[in-house]
C-alpha positions in Angstrom: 77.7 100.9 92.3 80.9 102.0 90.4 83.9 100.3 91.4 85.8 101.2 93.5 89.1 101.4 91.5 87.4 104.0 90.2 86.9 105.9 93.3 90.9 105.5 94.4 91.2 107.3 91.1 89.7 110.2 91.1 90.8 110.7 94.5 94.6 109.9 93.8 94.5 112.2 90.8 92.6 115.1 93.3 95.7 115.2 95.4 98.2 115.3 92.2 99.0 119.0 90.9 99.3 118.5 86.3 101.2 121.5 85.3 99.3 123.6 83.2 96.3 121.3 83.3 92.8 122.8 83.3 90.3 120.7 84.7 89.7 116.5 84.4 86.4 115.3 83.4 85.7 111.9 85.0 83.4 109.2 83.9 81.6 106.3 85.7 80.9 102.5 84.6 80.1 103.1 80.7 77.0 104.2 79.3 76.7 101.2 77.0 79.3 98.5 75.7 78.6 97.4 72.4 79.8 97.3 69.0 78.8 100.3 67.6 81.1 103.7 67.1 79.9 106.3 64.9 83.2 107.1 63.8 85.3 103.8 63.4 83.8 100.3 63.6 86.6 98.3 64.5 85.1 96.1 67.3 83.0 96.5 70.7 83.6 99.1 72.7 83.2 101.1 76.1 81.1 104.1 75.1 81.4 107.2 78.1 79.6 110.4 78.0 75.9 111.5 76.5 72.6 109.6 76.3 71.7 110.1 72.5 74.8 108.2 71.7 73.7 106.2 68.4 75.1 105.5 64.9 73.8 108.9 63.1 73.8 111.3 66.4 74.8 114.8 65.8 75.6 117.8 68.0 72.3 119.2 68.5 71.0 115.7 69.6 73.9 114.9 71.8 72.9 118.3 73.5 69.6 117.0 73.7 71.1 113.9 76.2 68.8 113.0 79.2 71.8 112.3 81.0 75.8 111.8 80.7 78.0 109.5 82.4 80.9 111.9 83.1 80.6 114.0 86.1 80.5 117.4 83.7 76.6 118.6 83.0 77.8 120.8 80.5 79.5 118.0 79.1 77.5 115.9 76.4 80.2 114.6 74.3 80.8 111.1 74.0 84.0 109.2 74.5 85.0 105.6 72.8 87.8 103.0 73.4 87.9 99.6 72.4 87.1 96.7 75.2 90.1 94.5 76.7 90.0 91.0 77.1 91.9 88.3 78.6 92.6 85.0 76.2 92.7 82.0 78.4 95.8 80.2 77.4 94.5 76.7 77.9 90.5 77.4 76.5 91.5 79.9 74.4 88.0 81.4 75.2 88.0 85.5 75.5 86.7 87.2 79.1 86.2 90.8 79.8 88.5 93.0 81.4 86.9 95.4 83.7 88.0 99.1 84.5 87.8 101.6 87.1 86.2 104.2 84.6 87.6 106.7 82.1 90.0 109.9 83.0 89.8 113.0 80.6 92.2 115.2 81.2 91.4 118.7 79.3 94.8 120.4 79.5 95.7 123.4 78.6 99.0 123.5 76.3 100.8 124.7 73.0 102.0 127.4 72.1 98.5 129.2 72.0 98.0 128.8 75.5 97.8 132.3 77.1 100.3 130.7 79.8 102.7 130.3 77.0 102.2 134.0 75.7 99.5 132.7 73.0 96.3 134.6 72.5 94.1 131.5 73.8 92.5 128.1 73.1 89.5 127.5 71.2 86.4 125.5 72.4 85.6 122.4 70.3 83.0 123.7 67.5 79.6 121.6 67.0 79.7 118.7 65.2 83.8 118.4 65.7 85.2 114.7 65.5 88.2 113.4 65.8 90.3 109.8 66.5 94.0 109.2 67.5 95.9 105.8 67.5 94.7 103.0 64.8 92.9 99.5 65.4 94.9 98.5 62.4 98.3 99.3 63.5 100.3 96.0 65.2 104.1 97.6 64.6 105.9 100.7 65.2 106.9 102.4 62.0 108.7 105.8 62.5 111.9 106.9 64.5 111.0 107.7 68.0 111.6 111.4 68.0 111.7 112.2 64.8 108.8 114.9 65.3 106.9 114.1 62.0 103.1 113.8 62.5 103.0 110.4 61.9 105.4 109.6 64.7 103.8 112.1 67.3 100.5 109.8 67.0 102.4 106.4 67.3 103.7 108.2 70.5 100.3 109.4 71.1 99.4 105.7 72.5 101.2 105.3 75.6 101.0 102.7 78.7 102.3 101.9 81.9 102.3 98.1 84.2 102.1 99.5 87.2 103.7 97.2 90.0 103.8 99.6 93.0 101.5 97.6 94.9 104.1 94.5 95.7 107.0 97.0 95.4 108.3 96.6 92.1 109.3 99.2 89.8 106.3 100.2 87.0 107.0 99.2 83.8 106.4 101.8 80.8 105.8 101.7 77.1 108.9 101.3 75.5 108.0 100.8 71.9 107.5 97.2 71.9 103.6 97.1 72.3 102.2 95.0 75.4 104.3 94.3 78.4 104.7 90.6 79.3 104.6 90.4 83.3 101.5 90.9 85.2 100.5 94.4 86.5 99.5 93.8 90.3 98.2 97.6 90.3 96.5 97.7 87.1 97.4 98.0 83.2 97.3 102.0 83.1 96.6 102.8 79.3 96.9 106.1 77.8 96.0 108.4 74.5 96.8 112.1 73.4 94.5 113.7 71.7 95.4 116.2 68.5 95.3 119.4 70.0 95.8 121.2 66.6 92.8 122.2 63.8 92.3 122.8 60.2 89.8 125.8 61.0 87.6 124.2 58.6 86.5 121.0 58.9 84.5 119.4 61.5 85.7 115.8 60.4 87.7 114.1 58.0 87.7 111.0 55.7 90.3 109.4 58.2 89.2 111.3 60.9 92.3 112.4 61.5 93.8 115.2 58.7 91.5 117.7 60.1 93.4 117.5 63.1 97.4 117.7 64.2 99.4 117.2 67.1 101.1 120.0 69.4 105.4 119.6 67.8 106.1 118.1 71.0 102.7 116.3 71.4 102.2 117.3 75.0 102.8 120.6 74.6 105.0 122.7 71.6 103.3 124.3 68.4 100.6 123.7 66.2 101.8 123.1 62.2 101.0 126.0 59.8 98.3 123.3 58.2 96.3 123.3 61.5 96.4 126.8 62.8 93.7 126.4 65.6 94.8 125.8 69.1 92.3 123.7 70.7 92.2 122.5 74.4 94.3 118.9 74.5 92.8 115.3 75.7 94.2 112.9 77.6 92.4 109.6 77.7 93.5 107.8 81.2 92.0 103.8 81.4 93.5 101.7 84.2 92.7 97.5 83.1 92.2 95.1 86.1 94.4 92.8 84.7 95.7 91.2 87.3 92.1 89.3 87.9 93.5 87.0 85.6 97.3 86.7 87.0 96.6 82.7 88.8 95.6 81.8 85.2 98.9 82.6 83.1 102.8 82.0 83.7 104.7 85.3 82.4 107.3 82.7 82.2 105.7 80.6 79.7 103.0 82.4 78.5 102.6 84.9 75.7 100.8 88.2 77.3 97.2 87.2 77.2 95.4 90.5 77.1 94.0 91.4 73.4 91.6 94.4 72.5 88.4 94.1 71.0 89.6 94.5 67.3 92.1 91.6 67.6 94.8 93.1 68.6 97.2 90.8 70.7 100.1 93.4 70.6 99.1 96.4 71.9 99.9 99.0 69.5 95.8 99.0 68.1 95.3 101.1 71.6 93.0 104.2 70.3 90.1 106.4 71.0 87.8 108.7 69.4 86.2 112.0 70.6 82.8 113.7 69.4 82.2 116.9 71.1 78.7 117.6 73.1 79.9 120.3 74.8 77.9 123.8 75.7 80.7 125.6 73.6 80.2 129.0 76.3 80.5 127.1 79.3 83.7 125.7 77.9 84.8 129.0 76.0 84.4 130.5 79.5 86.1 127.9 82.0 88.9 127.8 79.1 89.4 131.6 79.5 88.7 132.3 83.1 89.6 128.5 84.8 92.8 128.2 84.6 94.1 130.3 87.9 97.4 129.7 89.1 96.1 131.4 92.6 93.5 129.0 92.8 92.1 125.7 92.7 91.2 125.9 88.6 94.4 126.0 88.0 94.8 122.6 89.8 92.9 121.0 87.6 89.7 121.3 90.2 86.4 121.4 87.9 84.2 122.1 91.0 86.0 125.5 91.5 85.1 126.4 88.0 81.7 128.5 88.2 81.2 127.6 84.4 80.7 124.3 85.7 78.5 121.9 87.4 79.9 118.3 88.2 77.8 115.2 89.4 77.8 113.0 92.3 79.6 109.8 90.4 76.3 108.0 91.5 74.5 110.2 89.4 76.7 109.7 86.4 76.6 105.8 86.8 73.2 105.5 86.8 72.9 107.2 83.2 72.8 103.9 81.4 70.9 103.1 77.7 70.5 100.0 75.9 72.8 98.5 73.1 71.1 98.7 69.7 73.7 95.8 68.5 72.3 92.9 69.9 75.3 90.5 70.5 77.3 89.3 73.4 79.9 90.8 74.4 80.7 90.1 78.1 80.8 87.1 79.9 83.0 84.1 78.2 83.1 84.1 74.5 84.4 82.1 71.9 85.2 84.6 69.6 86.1 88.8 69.8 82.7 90.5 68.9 81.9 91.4 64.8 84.0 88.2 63.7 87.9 90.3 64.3 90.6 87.1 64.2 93.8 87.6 66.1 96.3 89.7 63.9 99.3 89.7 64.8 101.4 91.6 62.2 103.8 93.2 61.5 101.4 94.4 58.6 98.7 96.5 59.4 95.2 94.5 60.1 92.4 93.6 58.0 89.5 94.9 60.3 86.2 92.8 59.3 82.4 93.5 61.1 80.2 90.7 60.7 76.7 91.0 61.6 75.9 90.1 65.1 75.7 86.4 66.0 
């Protein structure tokens, strides 16, 4: 069964109009959680999306998945984010934090946009890779608003504690990493994508200076280094955190969620994208789904005749096994491939021992 957080959200999010967004590709439980990521190792992860997920996959193997875990056939890409867990304050033993799923918003913005008098986006081409935020990073380094591209991908990783549930008001990212009360409705975590491309290079060295950020990061135009308009991601991860509330005092205790690459202050939030995608189908349902006179241009995937979305029991039963045989759920003594706690200012030391 997928949980039913997971449910609540998809259905909430059917009911909400996104201006200007195209469609949103959900996805189940994970396809595997392990420490593995083709493109940064940092420390286990939740992997979503195709079947041939593996450490030397490329895009004609990911289109020859069996299966995908997000609700899009035509979708064989694979999405990564780094695990959350919960420090017990008085074991100081680490326990998974579970998730109702991953949210991919494909939105159509920039300048490029024919909505905004551009010529039109670009479907991802093969092989394209790309990562934002950093599971080094443990402070905040540029001026909010300053508009440089080093800034638009600190403000790239975004959260929200939202409270709703016992009538309190949310409480959003403000530039000091990880709240410190308890979220009764779930830690909702958050990640733009770059939006902007090189026109040349599939990947990079840092996986990221093939890519750029829209000048306003949701939406604005593309630098003259990165003249491709591509469509933009939105990574949306909603943390059960308050499972764990009856064993820590916001009063007393420091927050005690960390992510998987020992990071106890939130700024090492990040995510990574490599692209599976039938390029036509999404060439087409960029081009000819996104109607303001009908339900595409709500954000409705099903209403796109490109497209062909799942039952979510479908998509959660597309499972495969780890090939990194360690633990990584259950109560551990340490963060999976030997990653201390870090707490900065200076950027992190990432290590990856082999499995234990």
């Amino acid at each position: 069964m997928f949980p039913s957080s997971f449910v609540a959200l998809v259905s909430l999010l059917g009911t909400v109009g996104v201006a200007n967004a195209w469609s949103r590709v959900a996805c189940t439980a994970p396809l595997v959680q392990e420490r593995l990521d083709p493109i940064i190792s940092p420390g286990a992860g939740r992997v979503h999306g195709a079947s041939n997920f593996g450490p030397n996959y490329t895009y004609a193997s990911l289109r020859a998945s069996s299966c995908t875990s997000c609700l899009v056939a035509q979708d064989l890409s694979n999405y990564w984010f780094p695990k959350l867990y919960f420090q017990d304050p008085k074991t100081k033993l680490f326990e998974p934090v579970g998730n109702g799923g991953l949210l991919v918003y494909y939105q159509n913005r920039g300048s490029g946009d024919k909505s905004n008098g551009g010529s039109g986006l670009k479907a991802f081409p093969p092989g394209f890779k790309m990562l934002t935020g950093s599971p080094t990073r443990r402070t905040k380094k540029f001026r909010v608003g300053e508009g440089s591209q080093g800034e638009l991908a600190e403000r790239a990783v975004q959260w929200s504690c939202l409270r709703y549930t016992v009538g309190l008001p949310q409480v959003d990212d403000n530039g000091t990493g990880f709240p410190t009360t308890d979220c009764e409705a779930g830690f909702n975590a958050r990640l733009h994508m770059p939006a902007c491309w090189d026109g040349k290079n599939l990947d990079s060295a840092d996986h990221v200076s093939h890519t750029a950020y829209l000048s306003g990061l949701d939406n604005g135009a593309c630098p003259s280094t990165h003249p491709v308009y591509l469509m933009k991601l939105f990574y949306e991860v909603t943390w059960d955190v308050h499972a764990f509330a009856s064993r820590w005092n916001p009063n007393t205790d420091k927050w005690p969620f960390v992510y998987a690459p020992g990071d106890p202050t939130g700024f090492g939030w990040h995510g990574d994208f490599s692209n599976g995608w039938d390029t036509d189908a999404l060439q087409n349902a960029i081009d000819k789904c996104n109607n303001p006179n009908d339900q595409t241009g709500n954000g409705v995937a099903e209403a796109c005749p490109f497209l062909t979305v799942k039952s979510a029991a479908s998509s959660n039963a597309c499972k495969i096994s780890a090939l990194v045989k360690e633990t990584v759920d259950g109560t551990l003594s340490a963060l999976p491939g030997c990653n201390p706690l870090q707490f900065g200012p200076a950027d992190a030391t990432l290590t990856n021992c082999a499995p234990k």
